[in-house]
TIVEX-314851 format. One record per residue (C-alpha): residue number from 1; residue in one letter; x, y, z. Coordinates in steps of 0.25 Angstrom, whole numbers, padded with zeros to 4 digits. Layout:
N
r k = NUM | r = A | x = X | y = Y | z = Z
...
// end
This chain:
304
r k = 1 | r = X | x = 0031 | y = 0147 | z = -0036
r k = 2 | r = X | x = 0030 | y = 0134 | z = -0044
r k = 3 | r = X | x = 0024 | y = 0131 | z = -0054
r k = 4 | r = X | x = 0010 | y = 0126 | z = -0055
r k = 5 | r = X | x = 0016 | y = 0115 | z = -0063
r k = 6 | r = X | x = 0026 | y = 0111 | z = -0054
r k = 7 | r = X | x = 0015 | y = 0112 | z = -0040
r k = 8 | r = X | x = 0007 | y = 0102 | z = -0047
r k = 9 | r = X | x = 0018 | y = 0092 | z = -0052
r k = 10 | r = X | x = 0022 | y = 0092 | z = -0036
r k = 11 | r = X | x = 0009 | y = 0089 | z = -0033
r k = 12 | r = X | x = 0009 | y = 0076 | z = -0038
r k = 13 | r = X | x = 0025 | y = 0071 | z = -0034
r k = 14 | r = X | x = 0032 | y = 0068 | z = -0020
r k = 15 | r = X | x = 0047 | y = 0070 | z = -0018
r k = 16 | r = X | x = 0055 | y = 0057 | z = -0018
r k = 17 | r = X | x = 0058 | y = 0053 | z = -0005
r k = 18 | r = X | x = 0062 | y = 0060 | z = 0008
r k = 19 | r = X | x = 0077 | y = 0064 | z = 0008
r k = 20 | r = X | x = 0085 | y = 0069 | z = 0020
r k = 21 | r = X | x = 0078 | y = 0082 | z = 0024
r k = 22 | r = X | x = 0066 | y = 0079 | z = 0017
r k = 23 | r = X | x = 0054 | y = 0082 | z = 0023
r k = 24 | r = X | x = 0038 | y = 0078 | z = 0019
r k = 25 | r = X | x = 0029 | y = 0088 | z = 0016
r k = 26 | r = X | x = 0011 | y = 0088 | z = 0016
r k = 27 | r = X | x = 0007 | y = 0098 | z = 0007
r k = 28 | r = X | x = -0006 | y = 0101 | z = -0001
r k = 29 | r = X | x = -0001 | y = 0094 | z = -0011
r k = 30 | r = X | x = 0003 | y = 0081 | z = -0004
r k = 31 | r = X | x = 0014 | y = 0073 | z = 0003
r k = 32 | r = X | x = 0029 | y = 0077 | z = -0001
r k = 33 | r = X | x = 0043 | y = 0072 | z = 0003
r k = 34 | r = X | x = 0052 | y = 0084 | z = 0002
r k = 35 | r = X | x = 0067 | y = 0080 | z = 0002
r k = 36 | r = X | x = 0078 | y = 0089 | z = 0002
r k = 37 | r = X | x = 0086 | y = 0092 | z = -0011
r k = 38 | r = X | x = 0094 | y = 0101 | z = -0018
r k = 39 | r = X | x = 0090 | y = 0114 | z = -0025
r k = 40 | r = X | x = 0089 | y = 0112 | z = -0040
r k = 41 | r = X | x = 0083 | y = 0122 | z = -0050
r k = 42 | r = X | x = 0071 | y = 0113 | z = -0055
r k = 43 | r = X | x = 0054 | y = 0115 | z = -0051
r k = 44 | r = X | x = 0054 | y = 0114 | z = -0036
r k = 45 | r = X | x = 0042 | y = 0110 | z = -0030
r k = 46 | r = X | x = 0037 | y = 0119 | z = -0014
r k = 47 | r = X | x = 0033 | y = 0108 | z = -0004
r k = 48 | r = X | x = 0028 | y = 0111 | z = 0010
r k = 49 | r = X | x = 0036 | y = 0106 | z = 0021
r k = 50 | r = X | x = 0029 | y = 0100 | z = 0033
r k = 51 | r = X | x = 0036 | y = 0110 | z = 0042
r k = 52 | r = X | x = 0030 | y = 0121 | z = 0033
r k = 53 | r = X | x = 0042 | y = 0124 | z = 0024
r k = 54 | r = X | x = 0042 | y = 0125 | z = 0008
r k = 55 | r = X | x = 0052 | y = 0115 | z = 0002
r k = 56 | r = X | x = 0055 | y = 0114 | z = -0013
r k = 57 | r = X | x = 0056 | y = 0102 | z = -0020
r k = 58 | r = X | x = 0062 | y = 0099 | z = -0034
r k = 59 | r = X | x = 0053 | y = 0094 | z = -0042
r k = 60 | r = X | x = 0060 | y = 0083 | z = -0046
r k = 61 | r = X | x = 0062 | y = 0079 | z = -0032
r k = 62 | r = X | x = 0048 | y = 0076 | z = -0030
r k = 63 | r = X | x = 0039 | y = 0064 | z = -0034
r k = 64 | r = X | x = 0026 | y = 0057 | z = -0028
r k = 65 | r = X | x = 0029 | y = 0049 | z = -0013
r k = 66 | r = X | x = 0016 | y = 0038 | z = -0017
r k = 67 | r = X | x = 0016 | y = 0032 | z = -0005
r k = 68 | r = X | x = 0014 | y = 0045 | z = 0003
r k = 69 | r = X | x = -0001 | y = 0045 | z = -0002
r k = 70 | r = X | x = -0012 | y = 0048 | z = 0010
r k = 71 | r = X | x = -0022 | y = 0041 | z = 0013
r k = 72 | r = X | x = -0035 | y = 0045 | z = 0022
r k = 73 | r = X | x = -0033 | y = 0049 | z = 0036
r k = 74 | r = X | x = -0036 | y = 0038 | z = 0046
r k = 75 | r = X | x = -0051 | y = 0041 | z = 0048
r k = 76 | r = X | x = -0054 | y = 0042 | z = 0033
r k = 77 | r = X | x = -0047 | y = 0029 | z = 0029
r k = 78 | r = X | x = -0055 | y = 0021 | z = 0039
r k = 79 | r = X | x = -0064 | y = 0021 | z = 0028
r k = 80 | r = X | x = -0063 | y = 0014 | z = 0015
r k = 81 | r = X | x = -0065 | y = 0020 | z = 0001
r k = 82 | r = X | x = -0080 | y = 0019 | z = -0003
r k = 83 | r = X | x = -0086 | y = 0010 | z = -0012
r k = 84 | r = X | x = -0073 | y = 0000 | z = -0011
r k = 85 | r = X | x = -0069 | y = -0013 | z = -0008
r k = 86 | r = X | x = -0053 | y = -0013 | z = -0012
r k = 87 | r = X | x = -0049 | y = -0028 | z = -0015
r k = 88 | r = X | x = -0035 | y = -0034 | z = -0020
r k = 89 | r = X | x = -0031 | y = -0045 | z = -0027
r k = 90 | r = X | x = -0018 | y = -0052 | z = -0027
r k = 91 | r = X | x = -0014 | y = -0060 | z = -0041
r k = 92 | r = X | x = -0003 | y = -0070 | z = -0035
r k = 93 | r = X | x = 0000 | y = -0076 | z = -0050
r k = 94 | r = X | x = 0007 | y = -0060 | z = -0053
r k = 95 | r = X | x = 0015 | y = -0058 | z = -0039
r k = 96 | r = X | x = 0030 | y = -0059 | z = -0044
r k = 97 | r = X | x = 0035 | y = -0054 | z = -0031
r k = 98 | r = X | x = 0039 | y = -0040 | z = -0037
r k = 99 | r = X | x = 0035 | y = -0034 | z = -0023
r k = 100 | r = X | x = 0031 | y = -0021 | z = -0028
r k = 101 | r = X | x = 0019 | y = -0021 | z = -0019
r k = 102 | r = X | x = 0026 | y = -0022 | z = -0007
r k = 103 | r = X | x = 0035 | y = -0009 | z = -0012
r k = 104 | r = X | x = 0027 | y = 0000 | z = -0016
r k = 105 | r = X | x = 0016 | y = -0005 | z = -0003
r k = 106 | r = X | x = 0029 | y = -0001 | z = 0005
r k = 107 | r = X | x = 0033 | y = 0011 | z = -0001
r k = 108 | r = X | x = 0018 | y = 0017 | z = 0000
r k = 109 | r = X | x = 0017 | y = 0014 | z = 0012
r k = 110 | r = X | x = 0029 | y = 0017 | z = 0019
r k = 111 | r = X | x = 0033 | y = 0002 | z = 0023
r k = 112 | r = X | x = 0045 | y = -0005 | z = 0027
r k = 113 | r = X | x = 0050 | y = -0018 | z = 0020
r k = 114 | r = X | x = 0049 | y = -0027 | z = 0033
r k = 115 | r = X | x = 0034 | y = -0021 | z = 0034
r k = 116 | r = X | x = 0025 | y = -0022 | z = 0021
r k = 117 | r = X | x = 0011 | y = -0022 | z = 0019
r k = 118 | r = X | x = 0012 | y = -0033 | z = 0007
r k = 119 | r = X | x = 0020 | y = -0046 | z = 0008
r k = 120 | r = X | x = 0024 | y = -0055 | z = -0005
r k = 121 | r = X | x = 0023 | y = -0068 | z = -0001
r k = 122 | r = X | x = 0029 | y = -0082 | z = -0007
r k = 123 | r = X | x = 0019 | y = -0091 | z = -0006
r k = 124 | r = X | x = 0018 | y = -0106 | z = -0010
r k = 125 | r = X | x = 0006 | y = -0115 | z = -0011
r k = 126 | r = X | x = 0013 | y = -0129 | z = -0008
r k = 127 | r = X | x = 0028 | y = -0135 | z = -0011
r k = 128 | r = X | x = 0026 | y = -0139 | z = -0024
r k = 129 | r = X | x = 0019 | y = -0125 | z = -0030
r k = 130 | r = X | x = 0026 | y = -0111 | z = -0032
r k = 131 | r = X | x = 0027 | y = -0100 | z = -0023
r k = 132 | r = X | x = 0020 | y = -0087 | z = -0027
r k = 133 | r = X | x = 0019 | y = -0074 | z = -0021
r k = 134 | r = X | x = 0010 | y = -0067 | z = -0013
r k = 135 | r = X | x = 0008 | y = -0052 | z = -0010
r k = 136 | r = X | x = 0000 | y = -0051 | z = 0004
r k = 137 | r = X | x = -0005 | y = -0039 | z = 0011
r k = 138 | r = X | x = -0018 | y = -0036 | z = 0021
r k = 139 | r = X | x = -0029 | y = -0042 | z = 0015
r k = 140 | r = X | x = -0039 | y = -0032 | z = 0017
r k = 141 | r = X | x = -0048 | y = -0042 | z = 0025
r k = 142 | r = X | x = -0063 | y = -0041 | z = 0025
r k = 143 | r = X | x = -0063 | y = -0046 | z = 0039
r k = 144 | r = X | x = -0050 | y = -0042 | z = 0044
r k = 145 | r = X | x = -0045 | y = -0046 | z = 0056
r k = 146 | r = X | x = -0034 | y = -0037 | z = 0061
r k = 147 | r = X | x = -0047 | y = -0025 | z = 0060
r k = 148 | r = X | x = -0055 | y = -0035 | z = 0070
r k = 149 | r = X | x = -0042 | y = -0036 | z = 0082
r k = 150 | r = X | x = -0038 | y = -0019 | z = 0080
r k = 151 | r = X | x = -0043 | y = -0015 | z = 0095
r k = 152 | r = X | x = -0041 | y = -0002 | z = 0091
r k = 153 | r = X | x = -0049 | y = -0001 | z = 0074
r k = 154 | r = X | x = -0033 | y = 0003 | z = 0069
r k = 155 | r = X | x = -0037 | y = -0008 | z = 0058
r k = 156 | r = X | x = -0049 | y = -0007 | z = 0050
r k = 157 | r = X | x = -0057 | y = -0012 | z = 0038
r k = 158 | r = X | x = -0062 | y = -0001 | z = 0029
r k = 159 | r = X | x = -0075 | y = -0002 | z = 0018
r k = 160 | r = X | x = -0066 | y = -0002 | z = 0006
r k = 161 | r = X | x = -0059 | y = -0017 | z = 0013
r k = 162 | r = X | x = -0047 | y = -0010 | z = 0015
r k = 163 | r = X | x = -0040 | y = -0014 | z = 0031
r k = 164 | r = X | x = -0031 | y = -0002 | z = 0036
r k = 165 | r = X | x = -0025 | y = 0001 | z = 0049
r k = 166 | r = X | x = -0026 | y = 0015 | z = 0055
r k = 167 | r = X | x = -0011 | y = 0017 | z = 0063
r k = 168 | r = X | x = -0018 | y = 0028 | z = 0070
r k = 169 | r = X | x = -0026 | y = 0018 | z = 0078
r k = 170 | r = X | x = -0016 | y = 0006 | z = 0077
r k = 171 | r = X | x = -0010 | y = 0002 | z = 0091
r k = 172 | r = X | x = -0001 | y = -0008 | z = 0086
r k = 173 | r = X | x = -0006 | y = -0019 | z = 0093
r k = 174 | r = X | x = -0005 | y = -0028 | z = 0079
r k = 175 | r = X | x = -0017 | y = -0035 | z = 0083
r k = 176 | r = X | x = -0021 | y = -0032 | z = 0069
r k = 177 | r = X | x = -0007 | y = -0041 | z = 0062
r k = 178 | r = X | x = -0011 | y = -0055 | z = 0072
r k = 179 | r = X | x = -0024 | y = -0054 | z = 0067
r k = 180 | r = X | x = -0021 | y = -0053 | z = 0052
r k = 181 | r = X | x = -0022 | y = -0067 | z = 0046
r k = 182 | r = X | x = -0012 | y = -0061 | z = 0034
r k = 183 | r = X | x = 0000 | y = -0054 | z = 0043
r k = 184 | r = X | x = -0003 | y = -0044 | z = 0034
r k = 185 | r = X | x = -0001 | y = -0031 | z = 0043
r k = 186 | r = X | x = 0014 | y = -0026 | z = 0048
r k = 187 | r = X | x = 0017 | y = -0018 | z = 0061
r k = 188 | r = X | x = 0024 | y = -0005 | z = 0060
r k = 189 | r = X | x = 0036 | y = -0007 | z = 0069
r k = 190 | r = X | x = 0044 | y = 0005 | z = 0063
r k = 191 | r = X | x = 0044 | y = 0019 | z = 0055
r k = 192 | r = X | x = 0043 | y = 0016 | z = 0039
r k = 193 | r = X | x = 0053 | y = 0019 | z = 0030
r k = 194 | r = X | x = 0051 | y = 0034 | z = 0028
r k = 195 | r = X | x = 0048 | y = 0037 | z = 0042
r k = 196 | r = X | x = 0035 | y = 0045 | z = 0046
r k = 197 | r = X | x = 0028 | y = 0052 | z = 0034
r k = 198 | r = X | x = 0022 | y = 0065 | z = 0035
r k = 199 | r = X | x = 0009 | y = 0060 | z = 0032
r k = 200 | r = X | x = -0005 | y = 0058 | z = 0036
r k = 201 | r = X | x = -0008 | y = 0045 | z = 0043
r k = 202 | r = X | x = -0018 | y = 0036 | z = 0035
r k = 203 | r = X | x = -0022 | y = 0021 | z = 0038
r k = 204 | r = X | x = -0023 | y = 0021 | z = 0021
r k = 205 | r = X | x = -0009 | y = 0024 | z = 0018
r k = 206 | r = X | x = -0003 | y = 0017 | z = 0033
r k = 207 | r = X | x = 0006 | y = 0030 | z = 0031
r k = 208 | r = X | x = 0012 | y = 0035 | z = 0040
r k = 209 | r = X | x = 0015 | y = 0021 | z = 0047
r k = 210 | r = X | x = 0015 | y = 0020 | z = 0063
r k = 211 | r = X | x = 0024 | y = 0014 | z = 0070
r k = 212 | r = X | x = 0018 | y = 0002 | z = 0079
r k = 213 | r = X | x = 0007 | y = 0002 | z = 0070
r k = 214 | r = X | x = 0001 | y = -0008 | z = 0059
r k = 215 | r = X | x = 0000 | y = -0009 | z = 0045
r k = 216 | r = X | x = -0004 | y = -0015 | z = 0033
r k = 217 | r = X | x = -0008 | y = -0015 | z = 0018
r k = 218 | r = X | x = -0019 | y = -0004 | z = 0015
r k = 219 | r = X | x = -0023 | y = -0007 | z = 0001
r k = 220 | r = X | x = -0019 | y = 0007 | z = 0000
r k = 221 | r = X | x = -0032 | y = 0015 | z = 0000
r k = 222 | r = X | x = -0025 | y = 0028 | z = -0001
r k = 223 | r = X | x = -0022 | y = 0023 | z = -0015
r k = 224 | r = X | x = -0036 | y = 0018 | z = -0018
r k = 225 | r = X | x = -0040 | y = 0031 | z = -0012
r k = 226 | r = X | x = -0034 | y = 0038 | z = -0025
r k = 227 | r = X | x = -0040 | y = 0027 | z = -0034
r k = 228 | r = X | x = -0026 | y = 0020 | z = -0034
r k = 229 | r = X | x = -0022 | y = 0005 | z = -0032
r k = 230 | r = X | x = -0015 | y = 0001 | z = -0019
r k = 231 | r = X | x = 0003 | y = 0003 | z = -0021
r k = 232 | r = X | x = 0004 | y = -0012 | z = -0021
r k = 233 | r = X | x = -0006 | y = -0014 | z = -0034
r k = 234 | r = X | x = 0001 | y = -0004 | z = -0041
r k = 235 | r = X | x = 0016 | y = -0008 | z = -0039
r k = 236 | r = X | x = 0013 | y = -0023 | z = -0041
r k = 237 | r = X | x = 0021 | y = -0023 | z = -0056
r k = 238 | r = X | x = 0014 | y = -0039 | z = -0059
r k = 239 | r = X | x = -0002 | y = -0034 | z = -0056
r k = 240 | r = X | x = -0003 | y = -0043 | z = -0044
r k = 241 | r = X | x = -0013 | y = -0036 | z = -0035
r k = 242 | r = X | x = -0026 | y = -0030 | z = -0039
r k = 243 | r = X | x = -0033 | y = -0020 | z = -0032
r k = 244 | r = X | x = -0048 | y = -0015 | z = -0033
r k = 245 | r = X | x = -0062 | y = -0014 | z = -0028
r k = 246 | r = X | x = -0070 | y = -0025 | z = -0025
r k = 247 | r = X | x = -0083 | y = -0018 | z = -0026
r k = 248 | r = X | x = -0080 | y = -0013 | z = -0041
r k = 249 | r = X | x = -0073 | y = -0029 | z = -0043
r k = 250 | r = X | x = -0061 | y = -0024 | z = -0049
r k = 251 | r = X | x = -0046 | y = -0024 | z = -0046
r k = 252 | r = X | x = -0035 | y = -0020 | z = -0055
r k = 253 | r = X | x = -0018 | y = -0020 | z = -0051
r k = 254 | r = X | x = -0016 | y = -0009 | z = -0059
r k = 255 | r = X | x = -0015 | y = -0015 | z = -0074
r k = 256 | r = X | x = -0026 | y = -0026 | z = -0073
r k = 257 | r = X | x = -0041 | y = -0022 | z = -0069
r k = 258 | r = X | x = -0050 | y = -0036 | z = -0066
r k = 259 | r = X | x = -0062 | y = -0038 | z = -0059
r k = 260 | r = X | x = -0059 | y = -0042 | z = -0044
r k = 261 | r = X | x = -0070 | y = -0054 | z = -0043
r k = 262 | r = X | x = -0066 | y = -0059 | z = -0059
r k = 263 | r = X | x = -0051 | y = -0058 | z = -0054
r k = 264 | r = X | x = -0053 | y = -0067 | z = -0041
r k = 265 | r = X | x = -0063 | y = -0077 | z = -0050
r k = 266 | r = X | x = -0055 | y = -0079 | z = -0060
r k = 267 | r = X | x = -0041 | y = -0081 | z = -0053
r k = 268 | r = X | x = -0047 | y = -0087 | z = -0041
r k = 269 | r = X | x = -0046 | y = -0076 | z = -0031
r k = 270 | r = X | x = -0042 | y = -0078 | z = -0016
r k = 271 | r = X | x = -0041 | y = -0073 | z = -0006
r k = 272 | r = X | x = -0029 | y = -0076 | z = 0006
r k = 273 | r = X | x = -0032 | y = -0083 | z = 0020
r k = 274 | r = X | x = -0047 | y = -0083 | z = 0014
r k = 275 | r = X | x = -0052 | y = -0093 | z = 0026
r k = 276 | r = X | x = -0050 | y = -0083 | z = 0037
r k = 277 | r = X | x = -0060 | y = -0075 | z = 0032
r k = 278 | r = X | x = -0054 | y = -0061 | z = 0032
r k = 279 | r = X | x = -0058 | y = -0057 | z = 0020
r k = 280 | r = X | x = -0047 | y = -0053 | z = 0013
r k = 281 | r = X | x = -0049 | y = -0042 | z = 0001
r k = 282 | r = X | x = -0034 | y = -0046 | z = -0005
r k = 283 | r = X | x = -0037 | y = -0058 | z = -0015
r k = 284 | r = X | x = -0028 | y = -0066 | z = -0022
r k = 285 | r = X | x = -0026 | y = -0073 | z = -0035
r k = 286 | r = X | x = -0019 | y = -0088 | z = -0036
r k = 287 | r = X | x = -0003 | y = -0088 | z = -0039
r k = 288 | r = X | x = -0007 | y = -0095 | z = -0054
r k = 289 | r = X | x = 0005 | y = -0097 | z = -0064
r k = 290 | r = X | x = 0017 | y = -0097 | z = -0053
r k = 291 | r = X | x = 0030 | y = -0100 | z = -0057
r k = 292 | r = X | x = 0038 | y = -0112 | z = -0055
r k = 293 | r = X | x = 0049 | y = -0113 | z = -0050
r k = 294 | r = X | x = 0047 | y = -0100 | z = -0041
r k = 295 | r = X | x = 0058 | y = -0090 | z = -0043
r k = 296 | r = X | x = 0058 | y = -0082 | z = -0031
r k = 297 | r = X | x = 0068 | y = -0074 | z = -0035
r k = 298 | r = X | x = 0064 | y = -0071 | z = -0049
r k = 299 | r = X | x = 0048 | y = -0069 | z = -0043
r k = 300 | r = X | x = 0055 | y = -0058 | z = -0032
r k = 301 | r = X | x = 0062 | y = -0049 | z = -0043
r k = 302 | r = X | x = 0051 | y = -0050 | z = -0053
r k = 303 | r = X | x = 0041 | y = -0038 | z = -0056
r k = 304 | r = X | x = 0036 | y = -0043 | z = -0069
// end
């Protein structure tokens, strides 16, 4: 028997990565890759196989997979967190290109490169100005047009203004990606990177992905579930996206908390492709204080 100690040490890791052999395991206390490995004389953690066997672990072996978190079943997450209207903003002036968002968005929700939920752009104004960069994901419309062509609801607005797809219902038909006026929705052609995860499907997390489905950036409300901000907030090392509630007018990136209406008044708020009247609850501020020349180079490997 182990150690009470060492139970609830395990409770809070997840082992590394899934080796040869390795298999994943649901238990009470959550969602575990077990991979093989040699017998060493340190703590060993008892995980629950899914085919009803008892593995141990090495303690050392183990540590939390984050992008394995669950979201709420597909019936659940058709409704939104009470009492909130989720909104981000995007400060242009901070992007540096340091494309942490699109990493961590990736890893958390099991993505290959060729198909991210967020895109950095090099945008320029006119000939004579300086590029700037920027991030671009599903706007979260207010009046969203790829929910009004679904024939078959797959799509669908929830109260807290957050746009998911439920795969369970998606026929693939990608009426949804002509209708968006931002291409901001991918098309899963083939299996992710770490194949099919043992997992409960939720719209909330897009995990585990279907093939000959769609896809897109979910705001993460798995995340704001726990109280936590969305992967790409978080990871961002130069503040660039705030996150929050519109109803409490507040939105922080994780070092810096403003008022959300103060924020847009006071750097002149925006937001993208306003005139086609989508309603988009991704905002943005002005690219103010660009550098010039642009050093495209020098901007790409920058996380400062």
């Amino acid at each position: 028997m182990e150690s009470k100690n060492s139970m609830s040490d395990s409770r809070r890791q997840f082992l590394k990565k899934i080796s040869a052999g390795g298999v994943l395991a649901v238990t009470g206390l959550g969602i575990y890759a077990v991979s093989s490995c040699n017998q060493t004389s340190e703590e060993k953690t008892t995980l629950l196989r899914p085919d009803g066997k008892l593995v141990q672990v090495p303690n050392s072996e183990i540590e939390e997979m984050e992008h394995l978190h669950q979201g709420a079943p597909p019936t659940e997450a058709r409704h939104g967190i009470p009492g909130k209207k989720f909104v981000m903003v995007v400060d242009l002036a901070k992007c540096k290109n340091a494309r942490k968002c699109i990493n961590a968005c990736d890893k958390h929700h099991n993505l290959t490169p060729d198909r991210p939920y967020i895109k950095v752009l090099e945008m320029k104004d006119n000939k004579k100005s300086s590029p700037y960069w920027m991030p671009k994901k599903c706007f979260q419309c207010d009046n969203p047009p790829c929910v009004k062509v679904c024939p078959v609801g797959a799509t669908y607005k929830r109260t807290d203004g957050i746009v998911l797809i439920d795969n369970e219902r998606c026929i693939g038909c990608r009426f949804c990606m002509a209708a968006c006026p931002y291409s901001a929705r991918i098309f899963n052609w083939g299996s992710p990177p770490e194949g099919k995860l043992n997992l409960p499907y939720s719209p909330e997390t897009s995990l585990p992905s279907k093939i000959g489905t769609v896809a897109k950036c979910d705001f993460c409300p798995e995340m704001l579930r726990m109280g936590k901000l969305p992967h790409c907030v978080s990871a961002c090392p130069n503040g660039v996206i705030y996150f929050g509630d519109e109803i409490d007018d507040t939105v922080t990136n994780g070092e810096e908390t403003v008022r959300f209406s103060t924020l847009l008044k006071d750097k002149a708020g925006y937001r993208y492709m306003e005139e086609l009247g989508t309603k988009p609850r991704v905002y943005y501020l002005p690219p103010v204080d660009r550098l010039f020349p642009f050093d495209k180079t020098t901007q790409e490997n920058s996380e400062s």
